[in-house]
N, C-alpha and C positions, 0 to 999 in steps of 0.2 A: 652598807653597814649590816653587820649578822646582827641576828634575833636570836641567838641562843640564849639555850637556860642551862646552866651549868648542872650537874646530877649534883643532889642532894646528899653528901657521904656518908649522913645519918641514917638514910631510908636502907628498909633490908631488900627493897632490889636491887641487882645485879647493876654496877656502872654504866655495861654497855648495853640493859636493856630501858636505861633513863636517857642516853643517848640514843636510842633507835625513835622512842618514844618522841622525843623533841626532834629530831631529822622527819617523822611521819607530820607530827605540827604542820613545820614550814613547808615541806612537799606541799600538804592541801593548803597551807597561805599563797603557795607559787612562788615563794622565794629562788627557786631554783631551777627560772624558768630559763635560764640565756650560760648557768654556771652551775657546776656541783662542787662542794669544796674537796681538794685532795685531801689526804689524810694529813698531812701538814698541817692544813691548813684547821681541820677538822678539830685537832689535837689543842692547837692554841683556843680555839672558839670552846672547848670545854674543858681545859685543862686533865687529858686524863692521856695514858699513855698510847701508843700505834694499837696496839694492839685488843685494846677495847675500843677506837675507834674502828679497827678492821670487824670487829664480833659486831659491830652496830651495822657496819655498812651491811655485809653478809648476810645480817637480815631481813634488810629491805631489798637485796637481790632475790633475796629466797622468796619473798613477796609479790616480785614482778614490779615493784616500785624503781626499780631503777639496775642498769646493765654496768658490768663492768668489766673492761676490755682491756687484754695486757696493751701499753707502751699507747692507752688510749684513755686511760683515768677509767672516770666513773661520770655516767651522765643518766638524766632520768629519761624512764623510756617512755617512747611518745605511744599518743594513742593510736591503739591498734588500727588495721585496713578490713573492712569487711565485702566480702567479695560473691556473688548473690549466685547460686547454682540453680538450675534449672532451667535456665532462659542463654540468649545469645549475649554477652557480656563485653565491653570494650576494658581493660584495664586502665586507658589513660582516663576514659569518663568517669569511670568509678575513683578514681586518686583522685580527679578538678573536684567532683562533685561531694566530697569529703573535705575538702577544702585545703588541701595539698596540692601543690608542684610537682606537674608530671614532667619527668626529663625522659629522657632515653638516649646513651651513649650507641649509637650504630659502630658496631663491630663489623657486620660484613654488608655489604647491598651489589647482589654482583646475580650472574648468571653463569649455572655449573646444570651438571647433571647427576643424580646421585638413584640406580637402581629403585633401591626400596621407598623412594618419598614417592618416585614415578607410580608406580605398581598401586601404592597408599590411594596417588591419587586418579587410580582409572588410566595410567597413560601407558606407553610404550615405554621398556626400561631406559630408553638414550635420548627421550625426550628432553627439551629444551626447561629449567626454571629457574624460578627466584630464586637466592635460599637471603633471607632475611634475620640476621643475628642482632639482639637487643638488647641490653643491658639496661634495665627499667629502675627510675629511680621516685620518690617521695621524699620531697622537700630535702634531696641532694643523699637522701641515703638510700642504698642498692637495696629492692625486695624481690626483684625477677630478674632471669634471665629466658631469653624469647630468642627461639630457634625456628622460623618456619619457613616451607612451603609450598610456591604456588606455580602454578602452569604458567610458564615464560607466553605464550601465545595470547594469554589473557594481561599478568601484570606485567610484563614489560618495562609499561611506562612508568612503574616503582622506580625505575631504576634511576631517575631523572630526579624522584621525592627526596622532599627534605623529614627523613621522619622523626626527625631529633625531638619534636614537641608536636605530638601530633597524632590521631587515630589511625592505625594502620587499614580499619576497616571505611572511615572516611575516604582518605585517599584513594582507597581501590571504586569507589563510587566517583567521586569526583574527577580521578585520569582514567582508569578503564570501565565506568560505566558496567559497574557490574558490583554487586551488595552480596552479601551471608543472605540466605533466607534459612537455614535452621544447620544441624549440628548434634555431633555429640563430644561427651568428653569423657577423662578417664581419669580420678587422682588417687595417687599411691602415694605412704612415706617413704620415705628412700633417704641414704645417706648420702649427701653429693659429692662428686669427687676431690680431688685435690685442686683443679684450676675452678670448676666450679667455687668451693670456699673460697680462694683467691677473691673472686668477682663481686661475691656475696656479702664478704667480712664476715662468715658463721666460724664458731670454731670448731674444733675438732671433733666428729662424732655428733656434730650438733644437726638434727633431721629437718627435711625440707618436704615440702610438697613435690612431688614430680606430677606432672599434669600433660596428659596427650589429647589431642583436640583436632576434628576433624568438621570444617565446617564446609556446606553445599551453598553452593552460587546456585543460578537460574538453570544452569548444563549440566550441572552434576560437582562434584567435590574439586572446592577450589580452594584449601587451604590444609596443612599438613603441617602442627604446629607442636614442639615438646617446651615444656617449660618447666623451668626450676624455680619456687616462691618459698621463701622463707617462712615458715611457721610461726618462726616468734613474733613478727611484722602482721602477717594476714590470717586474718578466719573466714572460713567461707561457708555460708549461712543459708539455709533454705527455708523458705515463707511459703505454707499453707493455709487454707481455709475449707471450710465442712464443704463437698460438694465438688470441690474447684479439681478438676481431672487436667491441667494443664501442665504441669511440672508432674514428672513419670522419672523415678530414679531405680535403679536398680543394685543390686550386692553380689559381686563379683567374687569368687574365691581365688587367690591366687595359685598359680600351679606350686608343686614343696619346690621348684628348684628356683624360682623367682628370688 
């Protein structure tokens, strides 16, 4: 049953900003926690035409209260992912432990050899590896896409994993006996491509994090990993304190033709 308050047609504010006003209400009641009304629907519940209900919605998008997506309505956008910089990082812990459903759709789990990942990671260019493609999900909606990596003579036994729900860095301890002991990373905006957007559901023009990541095992660099993370889904946050010398970030200039 709605809770609407119909706009007052005596009052000298604007229609659609007595409807934005009553749509902000129910937002913070949770009214609209499983359902956002279409514009239809929107129109009946306050008797006023499409078009003051489209200037209402518009400005609770503009707000960041709620996404609206062609030939996908309008839904309210869930709370953001914070994603912690400075330290060695698992993305599926950080999703369970925010209290989301980590999925990951496997795109590729096979063994290729590709030059430049070799060379990334200390090896011979026709060495043997993983390459590991992921399509990273929270509570069924895409925020990454996960491209990495790793020395076939080391993971191998990836290739056997089920990593659909599951930490990539776990498994590599658990079948090959062998952990991340530290890392760096690298994040830039970038525009993603066209199959990227496909993946993502971003629209056009809309910027992503691009994210490179090189982390060392016990022998030296065991993972060679790019990612693409949606910015309107995650922020990634760094925690200091007076003294504390353990998180070391640095400010990269990009070259003009990047």
């Amino acid at each position: 049953m709605s809770d609407a308050r119909p706009p007052d047609r005596r009052s000298p504010l604007p229609l659609w900003s007595q409807v934005a006003d009553d749509l902000r209400r129910r937002l913070d009641a949770g009214e609209f926690a499983s359902h956002f009304p279409g514009d239809v629907e929107l129109m009946g519940q306050y008797d006023v035409s499409r078009h003051t209900v489209r200037d209402a919605v518009r400005r609770l998008q503009e707000a960041g209260l709620v996404v609206r997506e062609r030939g996908r309505g309008t839904h309210v956008r869930s709370p953001g992912l914070e994603q912690p910089l400075g330290t060695l990082y698992s993305l599926y812990s950080s999703i369970e432990e925010q209290g989301h459903e980590q999925r990951s759709i496997v795109r590729a789990l096979e063994e290729r050899t590709d030059a430049e990942a070799a060379r990334t990671l200390g090896l011979d260019d026709d060495a043997p590896l993983v390459y590991l493609e992921r399509l990273r999900q929270a509570d069924g909606r895409a925020v990454a896409l996960d491209c990495s990596w790793l020395p076939a003579a080391v993971a191998r036994p990836l290739l056997d994993a089920d990593l659909g729900h599951t930490a990539l860095y776990a498994e590599l301890q658990e079948r090959c006996g062998v952990r991340p002991r530290s890392g760096w990373e690298r994040i830039r905006p970038a525009l993603p491509t066209a199959e990227q957007r496909r993946l993502l559901g971003t629209a056009a023009r809309q910027p992503v994090f691009a994210i490179e990541r090189v982390t060392d095992g016990p022998d030296g660099p065991l993972e060679w990993r790019h990612s693409v993370v949606r910015g309107d889904v995650v922020a990634f946050v760094a925690r200091w304190s007076e003294g504390d010398g353990t998180t070391r970030t640095s400010l990269e200039a990009a070259p003009a033709s990047a």
